[in-house]
N, C-alpha and C positions, 0 to 999 in steps of 0.2 A: 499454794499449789503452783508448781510451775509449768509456764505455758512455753509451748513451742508456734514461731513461726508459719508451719505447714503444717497442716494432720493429713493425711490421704485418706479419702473415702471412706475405705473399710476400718480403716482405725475409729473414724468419728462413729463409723452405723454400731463396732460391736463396744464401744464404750456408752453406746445408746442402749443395748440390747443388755447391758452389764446394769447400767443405772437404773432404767426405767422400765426392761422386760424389753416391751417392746412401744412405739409411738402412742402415747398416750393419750384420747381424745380429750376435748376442753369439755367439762359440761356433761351431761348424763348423757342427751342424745345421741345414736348414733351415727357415725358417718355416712353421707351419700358415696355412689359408687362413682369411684376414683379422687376420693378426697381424703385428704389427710388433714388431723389435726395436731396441734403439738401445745406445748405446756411453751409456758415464758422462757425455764429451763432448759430444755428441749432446745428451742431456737437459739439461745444465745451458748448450746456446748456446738451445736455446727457451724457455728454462725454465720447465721442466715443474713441474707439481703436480698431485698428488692429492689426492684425499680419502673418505673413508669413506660408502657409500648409509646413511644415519640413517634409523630410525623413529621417529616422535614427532607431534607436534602441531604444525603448520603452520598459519599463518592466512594464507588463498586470496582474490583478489580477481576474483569470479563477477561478469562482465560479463553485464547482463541488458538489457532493453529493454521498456520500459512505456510503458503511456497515466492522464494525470494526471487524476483524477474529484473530481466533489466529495469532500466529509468526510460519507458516509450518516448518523452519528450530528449532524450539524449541519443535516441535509436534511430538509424537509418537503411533502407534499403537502398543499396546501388543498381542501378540500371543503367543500361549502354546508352549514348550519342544518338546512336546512328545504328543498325542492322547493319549483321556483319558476320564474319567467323570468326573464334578465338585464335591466335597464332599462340599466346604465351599468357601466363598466370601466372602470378609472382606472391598474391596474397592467400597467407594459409589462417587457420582457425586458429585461434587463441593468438594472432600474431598482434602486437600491440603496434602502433602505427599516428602518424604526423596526416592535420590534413595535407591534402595535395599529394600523397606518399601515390606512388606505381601499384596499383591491384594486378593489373590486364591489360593486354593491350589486342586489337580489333584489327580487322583487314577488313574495312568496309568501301564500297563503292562513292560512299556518300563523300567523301574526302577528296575523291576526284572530283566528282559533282562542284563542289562547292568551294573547289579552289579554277574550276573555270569559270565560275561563276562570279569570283572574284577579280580573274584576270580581265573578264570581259569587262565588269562594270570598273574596272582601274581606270582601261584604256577608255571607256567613251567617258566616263568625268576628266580625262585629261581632255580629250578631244571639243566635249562640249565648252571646256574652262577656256581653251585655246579659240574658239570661236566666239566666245562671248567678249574675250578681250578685243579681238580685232572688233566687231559690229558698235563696241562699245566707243571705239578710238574713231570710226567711221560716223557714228552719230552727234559725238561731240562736235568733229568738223562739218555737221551741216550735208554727208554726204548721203549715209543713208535716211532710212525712214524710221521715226523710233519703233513703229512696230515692230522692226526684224531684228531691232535690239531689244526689245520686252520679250521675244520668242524666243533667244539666243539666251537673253535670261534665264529663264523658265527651262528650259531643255538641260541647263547646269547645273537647275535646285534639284528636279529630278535624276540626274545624274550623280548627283552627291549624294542626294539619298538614298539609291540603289548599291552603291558602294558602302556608304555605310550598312545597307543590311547585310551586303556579302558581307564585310569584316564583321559582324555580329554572329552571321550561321560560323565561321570559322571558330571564333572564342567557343562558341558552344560546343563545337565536335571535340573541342581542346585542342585546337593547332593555331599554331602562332603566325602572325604575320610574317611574311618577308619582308626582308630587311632592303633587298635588292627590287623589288618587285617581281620577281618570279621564284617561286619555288624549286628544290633542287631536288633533281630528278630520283626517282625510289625502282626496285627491279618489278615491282606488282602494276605500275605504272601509275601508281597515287602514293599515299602515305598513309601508315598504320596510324590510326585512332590511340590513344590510351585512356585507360579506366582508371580514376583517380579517387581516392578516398576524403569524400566532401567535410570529414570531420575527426577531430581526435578524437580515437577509440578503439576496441579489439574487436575482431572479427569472429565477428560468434556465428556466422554460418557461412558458408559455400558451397553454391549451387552451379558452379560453373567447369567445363574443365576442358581443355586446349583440344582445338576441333571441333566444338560445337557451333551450330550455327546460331544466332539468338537475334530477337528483333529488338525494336525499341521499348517493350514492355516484358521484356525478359528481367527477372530479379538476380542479378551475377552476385552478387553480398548480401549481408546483416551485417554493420558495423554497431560498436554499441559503446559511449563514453560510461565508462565502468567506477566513476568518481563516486556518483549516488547512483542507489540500487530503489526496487519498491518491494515490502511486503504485500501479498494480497491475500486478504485473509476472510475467510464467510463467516458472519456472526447468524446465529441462529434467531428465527422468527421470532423467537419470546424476549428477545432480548435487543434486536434494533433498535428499539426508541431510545437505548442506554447509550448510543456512540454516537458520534456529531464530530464533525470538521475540528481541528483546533485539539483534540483530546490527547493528553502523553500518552506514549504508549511504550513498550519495554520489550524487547527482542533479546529469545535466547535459542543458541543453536547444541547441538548436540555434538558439534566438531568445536565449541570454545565454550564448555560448561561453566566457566568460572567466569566469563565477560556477557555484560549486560550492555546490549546496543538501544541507546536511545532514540526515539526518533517522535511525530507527532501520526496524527489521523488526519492525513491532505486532499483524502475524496472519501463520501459515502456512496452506493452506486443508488440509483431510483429505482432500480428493480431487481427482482431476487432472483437469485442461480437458477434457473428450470432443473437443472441435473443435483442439485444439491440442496434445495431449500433455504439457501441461506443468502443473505446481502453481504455483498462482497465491497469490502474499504481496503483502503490502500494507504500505506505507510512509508513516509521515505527515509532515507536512513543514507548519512555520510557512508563511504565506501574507499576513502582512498588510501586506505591500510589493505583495501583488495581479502578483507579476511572473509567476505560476502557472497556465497558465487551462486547465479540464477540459475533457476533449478532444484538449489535445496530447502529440506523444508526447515521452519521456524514456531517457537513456541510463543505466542507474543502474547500477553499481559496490557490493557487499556485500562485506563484509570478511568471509569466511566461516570456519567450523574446519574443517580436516580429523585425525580425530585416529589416531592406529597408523598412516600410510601412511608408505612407503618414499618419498624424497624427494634429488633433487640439483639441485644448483648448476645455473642458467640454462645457464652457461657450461661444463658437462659435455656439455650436449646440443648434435649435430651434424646437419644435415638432410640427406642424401645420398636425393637423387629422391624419391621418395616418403614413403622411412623416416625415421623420426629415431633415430640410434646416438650409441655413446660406447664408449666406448676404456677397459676394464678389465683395471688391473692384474693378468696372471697369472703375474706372474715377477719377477727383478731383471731389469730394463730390457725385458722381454715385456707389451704391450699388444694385446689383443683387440679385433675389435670387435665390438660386444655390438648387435643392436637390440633397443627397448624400446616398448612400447607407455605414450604418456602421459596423466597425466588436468591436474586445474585446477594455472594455474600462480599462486605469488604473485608480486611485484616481482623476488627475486631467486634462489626456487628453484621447482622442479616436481616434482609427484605424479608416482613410477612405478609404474603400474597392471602392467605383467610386463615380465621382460625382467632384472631384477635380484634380489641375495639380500642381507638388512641384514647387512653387514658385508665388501664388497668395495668394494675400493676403483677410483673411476672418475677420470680427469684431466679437472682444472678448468683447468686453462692450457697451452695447448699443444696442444690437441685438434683445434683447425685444421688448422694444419701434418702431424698425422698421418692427415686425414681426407686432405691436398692429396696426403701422400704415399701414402697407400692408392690414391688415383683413377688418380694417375702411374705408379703398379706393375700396376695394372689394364690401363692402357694399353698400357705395354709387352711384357704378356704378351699380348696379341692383336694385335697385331704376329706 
């Protein structure tokens, strides 16, 4: 007799119904309901196989679905110096940009402030440096008293250091020292401020625009190093304990169907979405192909653990209406059928959340034909 390879279902059920009528039970007794029995024959023209429900560690592939944000740790908000009005704005959105590049530039008061403030503290550390030299040349010859040299001292440390904080308020407002010691004169009667972009990146917002007034907690940008991007994505209640820091995970977008972005799971959060039910993790992902843009969404794939769970073959499980069963060995040639409730599945087994006990055995080949033949015995009894 020559055998083939593959038989499909219904070829094996009606070479069944041709040979044997129909499933034949072992034994005079009759079957309990939802149990099949079969002859030696019988199982080895489907051929049949089993296998043992295993406990152990499975690793699950938890289909989830995110929206791509920037990298927060590469993101910045710019805000002004100093209170001020805009005169000009030079940074627009999506503009890709050097730190230190030109955003805006400010007409603020604080730039006169703080360049007399500098002038003043110039001249009395020159003034006190000059007095201290002469009290000093006077005390060596025995003329004055050291006190008035220890006070001529002192009046210099302080004078130094006041100057030094003026040249510090300066660096901050972003204006440069003089070269000359005096500043060169502007038509507003100070000098404009400029807003600079503290870092490499694009400008994914602007909220500013020439003529506005703004103070020092005004937000004038979102700049954002667009290098790496993050998934953020909410795994559902039932299925949290499956994700953990460290786990690969697989990004696919619907604008590059064919490309699979790699990337890992870099945070779980400790508490669940209120508006969504779900705990939201985060995924990062190289970006400097720019094929990634925040905002859109993502279909992302974790390779997750599941660890102690009861577990069978894809190919155990059968769908009949509603439920999903499988057909457990309760005898030589008696199969049952069992329903089971299921959880995450990987490529090619499934978590059984009840319905099963570790160490019965369920049929991994064959299970068709006895689900076709379950339904066909159904049928005939309600007749």
């Amino acid at each position: 007799m020559q055998t083939t390879a593959f038989r499909p279902a219904w070829t094996v059920a009606l070479a069944l119904a041709t040979t044997f009528g129909v499933f034949s039970p072992v034994g005079a007794a009759e079957p309990v309901a939802g149990e099949i029995r079969l002859s030696a024959g019988q199982m080895t023209l489907i051929e049949l196989a089993s296998q043992p429900v295993e406990r152990g560690e499975l690793t699950l592939d938890l289909s989830l679905t995110g929206e791509i944000t920037p990298d927060l740790d590469r993101t910045v908000e710019v805000f002004p110096r100093a209170a001020g009005i805009v005169r000009d704005v030079s940074g627009r959105q999506g503009q890709p940009l050097r730190a230190g590049a030109g955003l805006a530039v400010l007409d603020s008061g604080a730039s006169s402030e703080a360049e007399a403030a500098y002038q003043a503290a110039l001249a009395r550390e020159d003034l006190t440096r000059t007095r201290l030299a002469k009290e000093e040349a006077l005390w060596n010859k025995k003329i004055s008293a050291e006190q008035d040299y220890l006070q001529a001292r002192q009046e210099a440390t302080e004078a130094a250091l006041e100057l030094k904080k003026a040249r510090d308020r300066l660096r901050l407002l972003g204006l440069t020292l003089p070269r000359t010691g005096s500043f060169p004169p502007s038509a507003a009667g100070g000098r404009l401020l400029p807003v600079v972009a503290p870092i490499d990146g694009t400008v994914i917002e602007r909220k500013v625009a020439a003529g506005d007034q703004v103070g020092e907690t005004s937000a004038l940008f979102r700049i954002a190093n667009l290098d790496s991007v993050w998934v953020i994505a909410g795994v559902p209640e039932s299925d949290m304990g499956r994700v953990a820091v460290g786990q690969p995970a697989e990004v696919i977008l619907s604008a590059h169907p064919g490309r699979r972005f790699e990337g890992r799971v870099s945070w779980v959060s400790d508490v669940l979405d209120d508006r969504t039910r779900t705990l939201p993790v985060r995924i990062e992902l190289d970006n400097r192909e720019r094929l990634l843009k925040p905002g859109g969404f993502a279909r992302i794939t974790v390779s997750a653990r599941a660890s102690g769970a009861l577990t069978v073959p894809l190919a155990a499980v059968q769908r009949q209406k509603a439920e999903h069963i499988v057909f457990v060995e309760s005898g030589a040639g008696r199969f049952q059928r069992r329903e089971v409730r299921l959880g995450a599945a990987s490529r090619d087994r499934v978590v059984v959340m009840d319905g099963l006990e570790a160490g019965e055995r369920v049929v991994t080949r064959g299970a068709f034909a006895l689900k076709s033949e379950l339904e066909k015995s159904a049928f005939v009894d309600q007749d």
